[in-house]
SEBA-276669 format. One record per atom (N, C-alpha, C): atom name; residue number from 1; x, y, z. Coordinates in nm, 2 decimals. Atoms other than C-alpha are relative to their C-alpha. Layout:
! residues N
CA;NUM;X;Y;Z
...
//
This chain:
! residues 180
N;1;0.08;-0.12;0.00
CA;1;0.00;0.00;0.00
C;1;0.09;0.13;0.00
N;2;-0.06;-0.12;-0.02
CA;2;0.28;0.24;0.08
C;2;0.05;0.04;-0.16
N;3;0.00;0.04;0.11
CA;3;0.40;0.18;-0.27
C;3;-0.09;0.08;-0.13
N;4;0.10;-0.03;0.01
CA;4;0.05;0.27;-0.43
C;4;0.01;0.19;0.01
N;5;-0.01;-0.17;-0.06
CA;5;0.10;0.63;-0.20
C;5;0.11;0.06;-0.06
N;6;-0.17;-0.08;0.03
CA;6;0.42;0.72;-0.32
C;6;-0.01;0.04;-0.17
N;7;0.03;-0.01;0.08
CA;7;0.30;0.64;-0.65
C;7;-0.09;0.12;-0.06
N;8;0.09;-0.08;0.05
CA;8;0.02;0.85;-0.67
C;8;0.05;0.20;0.03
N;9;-0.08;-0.12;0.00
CA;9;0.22;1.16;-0.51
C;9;0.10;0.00;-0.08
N;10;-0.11;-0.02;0.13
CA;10;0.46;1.12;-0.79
C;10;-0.02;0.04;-0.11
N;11;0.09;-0.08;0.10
CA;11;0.22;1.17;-1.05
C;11;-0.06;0.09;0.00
N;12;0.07;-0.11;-0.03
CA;12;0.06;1.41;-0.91
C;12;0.06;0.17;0.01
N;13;-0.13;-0.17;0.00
CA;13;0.36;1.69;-0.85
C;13;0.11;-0.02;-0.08
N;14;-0.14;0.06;0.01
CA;14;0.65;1.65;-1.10
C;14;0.10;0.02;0.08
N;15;-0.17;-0.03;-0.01
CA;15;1.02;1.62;-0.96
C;15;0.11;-0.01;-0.07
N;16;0.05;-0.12;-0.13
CA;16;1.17;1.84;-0.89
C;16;-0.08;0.13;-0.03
N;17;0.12;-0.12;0.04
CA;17;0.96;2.17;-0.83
C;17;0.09;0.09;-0.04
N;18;-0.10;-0.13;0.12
CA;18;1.09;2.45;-1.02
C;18;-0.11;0.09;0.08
N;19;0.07;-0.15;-0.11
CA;19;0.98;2.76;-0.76
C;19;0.06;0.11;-0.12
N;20;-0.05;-0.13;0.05
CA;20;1.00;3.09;-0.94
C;20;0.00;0.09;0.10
N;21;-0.02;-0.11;-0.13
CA;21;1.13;3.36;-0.71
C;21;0.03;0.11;-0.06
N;22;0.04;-0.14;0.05
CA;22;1.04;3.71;-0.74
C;22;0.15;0.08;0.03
N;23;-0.17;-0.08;0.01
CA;23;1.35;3.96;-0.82
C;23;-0.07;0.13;0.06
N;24;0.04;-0.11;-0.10
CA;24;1.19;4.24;-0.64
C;24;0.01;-0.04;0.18
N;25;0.03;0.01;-0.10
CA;25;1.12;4.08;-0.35
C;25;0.06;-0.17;0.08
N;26;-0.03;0.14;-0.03
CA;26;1.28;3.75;-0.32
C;26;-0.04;-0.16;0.03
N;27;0.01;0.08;-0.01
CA;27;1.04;3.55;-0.25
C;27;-0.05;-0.09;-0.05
N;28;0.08;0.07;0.09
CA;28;0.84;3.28;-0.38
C;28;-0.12;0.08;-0.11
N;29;0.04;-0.12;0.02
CA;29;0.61;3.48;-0.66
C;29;-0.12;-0.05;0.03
N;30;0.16;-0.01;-0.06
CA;30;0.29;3.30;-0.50
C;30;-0.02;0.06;0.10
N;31;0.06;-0.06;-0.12
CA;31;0.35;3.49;-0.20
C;31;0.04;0.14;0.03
N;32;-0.04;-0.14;0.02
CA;32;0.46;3.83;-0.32
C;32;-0.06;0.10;0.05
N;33;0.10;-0.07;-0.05
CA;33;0.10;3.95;-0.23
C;33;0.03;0.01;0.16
N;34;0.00;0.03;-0.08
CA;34;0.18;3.89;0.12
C;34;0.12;0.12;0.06
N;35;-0.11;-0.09;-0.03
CA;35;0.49;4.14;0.14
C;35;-0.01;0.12;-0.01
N;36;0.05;-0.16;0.01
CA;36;0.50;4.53;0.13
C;36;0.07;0.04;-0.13
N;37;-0.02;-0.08;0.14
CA;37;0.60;4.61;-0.24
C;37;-0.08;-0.13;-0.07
N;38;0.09;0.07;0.15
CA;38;0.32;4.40;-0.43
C;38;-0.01;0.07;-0.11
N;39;0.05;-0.07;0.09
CA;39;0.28;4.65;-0.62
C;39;0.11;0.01;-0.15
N;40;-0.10;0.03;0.04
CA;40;0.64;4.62;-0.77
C;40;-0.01;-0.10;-0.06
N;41;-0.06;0.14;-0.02
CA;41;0.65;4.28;-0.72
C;41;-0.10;-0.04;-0.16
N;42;0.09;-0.03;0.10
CA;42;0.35;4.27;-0.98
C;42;0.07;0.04;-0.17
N;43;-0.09;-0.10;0.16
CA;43;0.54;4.49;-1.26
C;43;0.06;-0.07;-0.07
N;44;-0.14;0.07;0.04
CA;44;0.84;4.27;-1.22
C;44;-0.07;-0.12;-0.06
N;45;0.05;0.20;0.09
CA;45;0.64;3.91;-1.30
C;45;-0.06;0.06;-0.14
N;46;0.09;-0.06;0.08
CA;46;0.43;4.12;-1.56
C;46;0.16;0.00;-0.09
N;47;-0.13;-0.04;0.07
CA;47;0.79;4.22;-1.71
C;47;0.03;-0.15;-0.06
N;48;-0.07;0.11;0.01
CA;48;0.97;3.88;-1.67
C;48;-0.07;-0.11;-0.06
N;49;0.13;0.14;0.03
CA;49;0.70;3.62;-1.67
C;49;-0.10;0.02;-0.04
N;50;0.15;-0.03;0.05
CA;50;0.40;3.72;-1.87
C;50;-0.08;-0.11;0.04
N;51;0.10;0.14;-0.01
CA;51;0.24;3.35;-1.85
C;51;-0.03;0.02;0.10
N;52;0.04;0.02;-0.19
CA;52;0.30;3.36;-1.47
C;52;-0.08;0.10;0.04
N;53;0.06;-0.10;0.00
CA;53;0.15;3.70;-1.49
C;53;-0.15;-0.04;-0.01
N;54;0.12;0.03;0.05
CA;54;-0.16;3.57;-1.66
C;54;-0.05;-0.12;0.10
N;55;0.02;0.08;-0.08
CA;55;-0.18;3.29;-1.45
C;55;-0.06;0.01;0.14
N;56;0.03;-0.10;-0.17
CA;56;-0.16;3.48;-1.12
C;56;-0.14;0.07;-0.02
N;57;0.10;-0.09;0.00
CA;57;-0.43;3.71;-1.24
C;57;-0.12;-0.12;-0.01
N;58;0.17;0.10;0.00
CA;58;-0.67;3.38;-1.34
C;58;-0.01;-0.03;0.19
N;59;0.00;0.02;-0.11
CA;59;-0.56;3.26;-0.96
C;59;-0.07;0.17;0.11
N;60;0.05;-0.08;-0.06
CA;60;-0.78;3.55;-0.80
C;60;0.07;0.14;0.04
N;61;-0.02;-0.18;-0.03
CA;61;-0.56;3.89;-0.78
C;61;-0.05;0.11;-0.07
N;62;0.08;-0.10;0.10
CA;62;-0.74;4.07;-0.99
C;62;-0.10;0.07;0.05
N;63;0.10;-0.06;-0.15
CA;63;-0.99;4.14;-0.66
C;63;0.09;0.07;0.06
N;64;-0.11;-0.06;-0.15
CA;64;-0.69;4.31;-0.47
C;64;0.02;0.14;-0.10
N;65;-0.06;-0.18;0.01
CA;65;-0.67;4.70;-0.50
C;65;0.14;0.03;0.05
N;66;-0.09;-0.03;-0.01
CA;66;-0.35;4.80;-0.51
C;66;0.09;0.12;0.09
N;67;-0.05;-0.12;-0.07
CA;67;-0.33;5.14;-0.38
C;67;-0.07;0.01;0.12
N;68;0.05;-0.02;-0.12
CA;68;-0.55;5.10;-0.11
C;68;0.06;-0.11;0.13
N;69;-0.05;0.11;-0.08
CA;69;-0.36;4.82;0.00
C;69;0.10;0.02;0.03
N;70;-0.15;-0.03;-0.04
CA;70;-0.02;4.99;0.01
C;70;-0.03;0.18;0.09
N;71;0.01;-0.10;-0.13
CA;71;-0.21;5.28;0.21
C;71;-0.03;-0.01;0.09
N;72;0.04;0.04;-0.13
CA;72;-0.34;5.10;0.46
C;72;0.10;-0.07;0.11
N;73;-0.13;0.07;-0.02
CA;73;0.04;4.91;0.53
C;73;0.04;0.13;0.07
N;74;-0.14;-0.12;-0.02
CA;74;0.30;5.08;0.73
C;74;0.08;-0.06;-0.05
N;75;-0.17;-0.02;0.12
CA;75;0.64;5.08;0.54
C;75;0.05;-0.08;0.14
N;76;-0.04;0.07;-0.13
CA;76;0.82;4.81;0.75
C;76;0.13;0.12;0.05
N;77;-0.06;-0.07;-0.07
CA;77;1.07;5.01;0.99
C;77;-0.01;0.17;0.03
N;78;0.04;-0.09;-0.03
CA;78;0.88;5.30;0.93
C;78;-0.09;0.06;0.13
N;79;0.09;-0.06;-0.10
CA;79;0.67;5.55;1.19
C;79;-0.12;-0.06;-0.05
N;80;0.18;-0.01;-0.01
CA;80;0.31;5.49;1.27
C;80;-0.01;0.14;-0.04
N;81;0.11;-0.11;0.04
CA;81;0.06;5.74;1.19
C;81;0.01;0.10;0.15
N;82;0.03;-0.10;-0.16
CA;82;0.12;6.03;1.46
C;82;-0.12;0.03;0.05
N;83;0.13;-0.08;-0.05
CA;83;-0.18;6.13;1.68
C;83;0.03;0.13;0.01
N;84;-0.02;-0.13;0.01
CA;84;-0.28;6.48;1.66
C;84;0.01;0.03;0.18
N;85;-0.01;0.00;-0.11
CA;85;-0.10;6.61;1.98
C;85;-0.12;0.12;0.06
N;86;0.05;-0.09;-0.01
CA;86;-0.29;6.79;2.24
C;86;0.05;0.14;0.06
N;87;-0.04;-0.15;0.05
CA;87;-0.30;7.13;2.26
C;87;0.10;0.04;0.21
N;88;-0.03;-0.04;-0.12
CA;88;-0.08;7.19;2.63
C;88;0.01;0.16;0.02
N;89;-0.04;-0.14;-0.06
CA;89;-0.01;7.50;2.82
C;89;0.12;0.02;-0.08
N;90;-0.10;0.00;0.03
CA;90;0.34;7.61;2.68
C;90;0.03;0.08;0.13
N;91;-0.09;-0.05;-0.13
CA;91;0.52;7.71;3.05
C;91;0.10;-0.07;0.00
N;92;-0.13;0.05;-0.03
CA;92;0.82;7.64;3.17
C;92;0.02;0.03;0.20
N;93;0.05;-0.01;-0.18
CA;93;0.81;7.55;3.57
C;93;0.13;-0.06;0.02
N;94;-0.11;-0.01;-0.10
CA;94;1.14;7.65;3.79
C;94;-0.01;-0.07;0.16
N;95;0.05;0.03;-0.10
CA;95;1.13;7.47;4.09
C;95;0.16;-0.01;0.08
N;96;-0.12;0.07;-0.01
CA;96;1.39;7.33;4.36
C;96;-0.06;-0.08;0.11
N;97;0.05;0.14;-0.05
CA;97;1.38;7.02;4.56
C;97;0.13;0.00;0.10
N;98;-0.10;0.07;-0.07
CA;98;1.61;6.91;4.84
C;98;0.03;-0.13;0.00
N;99;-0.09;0.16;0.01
CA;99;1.79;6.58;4.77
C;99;0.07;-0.03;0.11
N;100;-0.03;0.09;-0.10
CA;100;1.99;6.49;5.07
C;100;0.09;0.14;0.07
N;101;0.00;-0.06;-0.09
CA;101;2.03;6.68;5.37
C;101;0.01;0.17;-0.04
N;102;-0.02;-0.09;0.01
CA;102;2.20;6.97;5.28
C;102;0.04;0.05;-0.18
N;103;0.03;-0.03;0.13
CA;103;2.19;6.93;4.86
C;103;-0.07;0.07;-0.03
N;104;0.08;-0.04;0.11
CA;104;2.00;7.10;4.62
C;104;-0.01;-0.03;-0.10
N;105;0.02;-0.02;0.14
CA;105;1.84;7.06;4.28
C;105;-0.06;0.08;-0.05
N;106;0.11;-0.09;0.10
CA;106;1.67;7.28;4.04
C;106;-0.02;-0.08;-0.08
N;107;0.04;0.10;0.04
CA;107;1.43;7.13;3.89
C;107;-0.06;0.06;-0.14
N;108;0.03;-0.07;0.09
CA;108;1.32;7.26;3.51
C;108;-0.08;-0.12;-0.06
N;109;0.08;0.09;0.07
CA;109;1.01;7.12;3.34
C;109;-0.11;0.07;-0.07
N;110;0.10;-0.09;0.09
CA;110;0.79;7.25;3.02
C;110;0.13;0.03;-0.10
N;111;-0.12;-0.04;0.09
CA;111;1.11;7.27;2.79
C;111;-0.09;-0.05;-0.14
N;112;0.06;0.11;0.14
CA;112;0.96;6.99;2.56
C;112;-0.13;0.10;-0.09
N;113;0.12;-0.05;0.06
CA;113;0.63;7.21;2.52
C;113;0.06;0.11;-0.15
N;114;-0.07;-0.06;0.07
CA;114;0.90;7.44;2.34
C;114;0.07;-0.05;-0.14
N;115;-0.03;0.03;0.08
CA;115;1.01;7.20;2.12
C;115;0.17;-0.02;0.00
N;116;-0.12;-0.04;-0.01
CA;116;1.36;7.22;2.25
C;116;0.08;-0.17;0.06
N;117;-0.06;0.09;-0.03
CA;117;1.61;6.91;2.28
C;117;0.03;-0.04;0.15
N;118;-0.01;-0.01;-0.11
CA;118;1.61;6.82;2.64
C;118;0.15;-0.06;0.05
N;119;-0.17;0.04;-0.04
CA;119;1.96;6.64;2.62
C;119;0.07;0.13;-0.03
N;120;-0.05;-0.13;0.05
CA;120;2.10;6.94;2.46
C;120;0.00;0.09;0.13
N;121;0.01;-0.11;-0.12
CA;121;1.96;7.19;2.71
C;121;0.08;-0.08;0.07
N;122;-0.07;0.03;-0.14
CA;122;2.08;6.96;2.99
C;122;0.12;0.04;-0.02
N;123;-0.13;-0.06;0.02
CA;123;2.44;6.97;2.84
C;123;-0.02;0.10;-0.03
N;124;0.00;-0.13;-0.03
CA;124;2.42;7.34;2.82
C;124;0.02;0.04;0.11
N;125;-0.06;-0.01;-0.12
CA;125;2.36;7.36;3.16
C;125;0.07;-0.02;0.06
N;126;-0.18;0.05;-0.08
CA;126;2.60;7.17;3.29
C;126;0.14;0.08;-0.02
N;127;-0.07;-0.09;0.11
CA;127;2.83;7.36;3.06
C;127;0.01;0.11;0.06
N;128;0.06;-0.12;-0.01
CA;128;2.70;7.68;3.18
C;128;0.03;0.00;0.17
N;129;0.04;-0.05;-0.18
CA;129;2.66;7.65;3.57
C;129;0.13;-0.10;0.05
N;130;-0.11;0.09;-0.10
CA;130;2.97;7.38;3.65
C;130;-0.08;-0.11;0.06
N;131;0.06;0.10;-0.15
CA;131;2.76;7.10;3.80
C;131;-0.07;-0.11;-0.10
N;132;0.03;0.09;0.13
CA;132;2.60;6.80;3.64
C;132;-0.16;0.02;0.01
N;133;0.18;-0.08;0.03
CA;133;2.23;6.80;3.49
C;133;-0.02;-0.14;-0.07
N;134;0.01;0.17;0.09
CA;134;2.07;6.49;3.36
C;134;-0.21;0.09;0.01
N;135;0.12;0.00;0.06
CA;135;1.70;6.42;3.21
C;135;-0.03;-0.10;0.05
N;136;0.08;0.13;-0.03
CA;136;1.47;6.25;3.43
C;136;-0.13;-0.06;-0.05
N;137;0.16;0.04;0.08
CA;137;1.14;6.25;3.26
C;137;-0.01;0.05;-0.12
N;138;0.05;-0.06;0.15
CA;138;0.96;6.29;2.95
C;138;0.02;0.16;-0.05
N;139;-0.03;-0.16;-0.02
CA;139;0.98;6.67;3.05
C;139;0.07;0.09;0.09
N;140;-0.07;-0.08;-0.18
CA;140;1.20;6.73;3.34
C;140;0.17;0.04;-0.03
N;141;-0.19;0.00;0.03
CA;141;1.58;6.83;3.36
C;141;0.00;0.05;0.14
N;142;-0.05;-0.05;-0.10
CA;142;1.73;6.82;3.69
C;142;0.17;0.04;-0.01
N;143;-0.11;-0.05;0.04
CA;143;2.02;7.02;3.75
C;143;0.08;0.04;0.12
N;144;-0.08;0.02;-0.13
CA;144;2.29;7.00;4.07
C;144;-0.01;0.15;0.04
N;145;-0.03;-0.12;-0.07
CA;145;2.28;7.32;4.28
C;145;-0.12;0.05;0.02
N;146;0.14;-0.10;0.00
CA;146;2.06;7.61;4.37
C;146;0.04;0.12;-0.07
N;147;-0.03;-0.03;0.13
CA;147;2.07;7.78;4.03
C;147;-0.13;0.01;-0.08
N;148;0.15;-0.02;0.06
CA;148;1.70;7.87;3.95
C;148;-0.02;0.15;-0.04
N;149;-0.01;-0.11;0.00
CA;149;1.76;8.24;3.92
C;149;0.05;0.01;-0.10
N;150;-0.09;-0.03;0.07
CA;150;2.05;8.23;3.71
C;150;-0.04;-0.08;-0.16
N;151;0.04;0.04;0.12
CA;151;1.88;7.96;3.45
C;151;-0.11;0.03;-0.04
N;152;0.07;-0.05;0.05
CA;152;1.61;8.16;3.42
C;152;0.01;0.11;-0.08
N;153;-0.07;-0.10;0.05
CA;153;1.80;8.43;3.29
C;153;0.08;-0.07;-0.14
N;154;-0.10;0.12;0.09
CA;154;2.01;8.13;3.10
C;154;-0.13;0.02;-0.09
N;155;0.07;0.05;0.12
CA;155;1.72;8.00;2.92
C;155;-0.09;0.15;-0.10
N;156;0.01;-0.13;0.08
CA;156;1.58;8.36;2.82
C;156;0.07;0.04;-0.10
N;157;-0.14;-0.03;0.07
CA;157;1.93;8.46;2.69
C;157;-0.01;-0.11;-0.15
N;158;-0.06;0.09;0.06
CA;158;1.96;8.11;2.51
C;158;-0.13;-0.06;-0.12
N;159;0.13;0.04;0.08
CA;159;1.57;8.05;2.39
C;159;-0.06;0.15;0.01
N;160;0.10;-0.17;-0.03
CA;160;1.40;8.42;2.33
C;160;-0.11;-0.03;-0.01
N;161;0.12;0.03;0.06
CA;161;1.09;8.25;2.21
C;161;-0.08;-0.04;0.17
N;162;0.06;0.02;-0.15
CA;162;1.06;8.15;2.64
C;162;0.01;0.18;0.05
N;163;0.01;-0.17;-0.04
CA;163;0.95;8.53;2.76
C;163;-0.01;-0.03;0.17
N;164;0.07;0.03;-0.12
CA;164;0.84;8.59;3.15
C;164;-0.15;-0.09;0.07
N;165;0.10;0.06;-0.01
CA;165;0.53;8.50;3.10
C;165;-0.06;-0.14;-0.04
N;166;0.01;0.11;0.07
CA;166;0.58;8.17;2.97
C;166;0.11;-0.08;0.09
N;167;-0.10;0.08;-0.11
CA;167;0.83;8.09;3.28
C;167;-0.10;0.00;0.14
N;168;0.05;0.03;-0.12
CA;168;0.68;8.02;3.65
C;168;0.15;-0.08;0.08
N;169;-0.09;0.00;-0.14
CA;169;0.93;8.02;3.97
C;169;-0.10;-0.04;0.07
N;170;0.05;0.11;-0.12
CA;170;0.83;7.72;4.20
C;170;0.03;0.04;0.13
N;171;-0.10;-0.03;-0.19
CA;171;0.86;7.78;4.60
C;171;0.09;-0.13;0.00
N;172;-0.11;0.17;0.01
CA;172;1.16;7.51;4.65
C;172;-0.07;-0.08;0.10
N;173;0.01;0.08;-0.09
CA;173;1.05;7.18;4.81
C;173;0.04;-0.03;0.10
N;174;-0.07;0.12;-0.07
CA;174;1.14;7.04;5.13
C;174;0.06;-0.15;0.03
N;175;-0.02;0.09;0.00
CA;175;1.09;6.74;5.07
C;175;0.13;-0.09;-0.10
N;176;-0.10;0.03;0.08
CA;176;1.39;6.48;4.95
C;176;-0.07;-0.07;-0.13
N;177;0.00;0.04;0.12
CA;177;1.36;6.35;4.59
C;177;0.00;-0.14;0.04
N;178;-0.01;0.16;-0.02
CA;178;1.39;5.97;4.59
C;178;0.06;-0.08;-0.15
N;179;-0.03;0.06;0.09
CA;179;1.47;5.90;4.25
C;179;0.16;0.07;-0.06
N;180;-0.17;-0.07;0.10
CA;180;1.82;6.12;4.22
C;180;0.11;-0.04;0.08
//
């Protein structure tokens, strides 16, 4: 019986298979549709392989929209679709915090609303005041000392587009920080 089976899978597929592989895309050209340049990939069999072309089209792609299929894809290693941000305050909030006993930090947050590099700024600071400065959050820059006065005057000087009214002087915290 095994015999019989082996028989009938022998007639049925010749050996060996002859795969055509797509020069756009490399891969097999029945599964071109499945990749992000069909649309290419298409051109190229159309170019190369007319029969296979004709072939493909009797096998059902002839239902598949093209362009709406390559707009609805993201581009592999590309961005998503950005959401429309929302609209925030634009401030910039001076604070200071006590870190450990007799430390200080100033604390700067609202830079980002500006559109302004927050590594950058930090190195600036540091740069500028002698002391080190790092980026703790999405919108924060802490900065070693008590130096809230003087980077308010900094970031004016350095960004004119931040005026008075678009800065806020925090009362400084008592409380210690925990995460610096």
């Amino acid at each position: 019986t095994c015999d019989k089976n082996k028989m009938a899978v022998s007639e049925a597929s010749p050996y060996p298979l002859v795969v055509r592989y797509c020069g756009e895309c490399t891969m097999p050209t029945e599964y071109c549709e499945y990749g992000g340049n069909y649309a290419k990939c298409k051109e190229w069999l159309k170019a190369n392989h007319p029969e296979a072309y004709e072939e493909e089209l009797e096998g059902g792609m002839e239902g598949v929209d093209l362009d709406e299929d390559a707009k609805s894809k993201q581009k592999r290693g590309g961005k998503a679709m950005k959401k429309a941000k929302k609209k925030v305050a634009r401030m910039v909030k001076i604070g200071q915090a006590q870190r450990n006993k007799r430390k200080i930090v100033t604390i700067i947050s609202g830079l980002a609303t500006f559109e302004i590099d927050l590594k950058k700024a930090s190195k600036q600071f540091s740069q500028r005041f002698s002391c080190g400065s790092s980026v703790t959050g999405d919108d924060e820059i802490v900065v070693q000392g008590e130096v809230a006065e003087d980077i308010l005057l900094y970031i004016q000087e350095i960004w004119p587009e931040i005026d008075n009214d678009h800065v806020q002087i925090l009362p400084s915290k008592k409380k210690s920080l925990s995460n610096c």
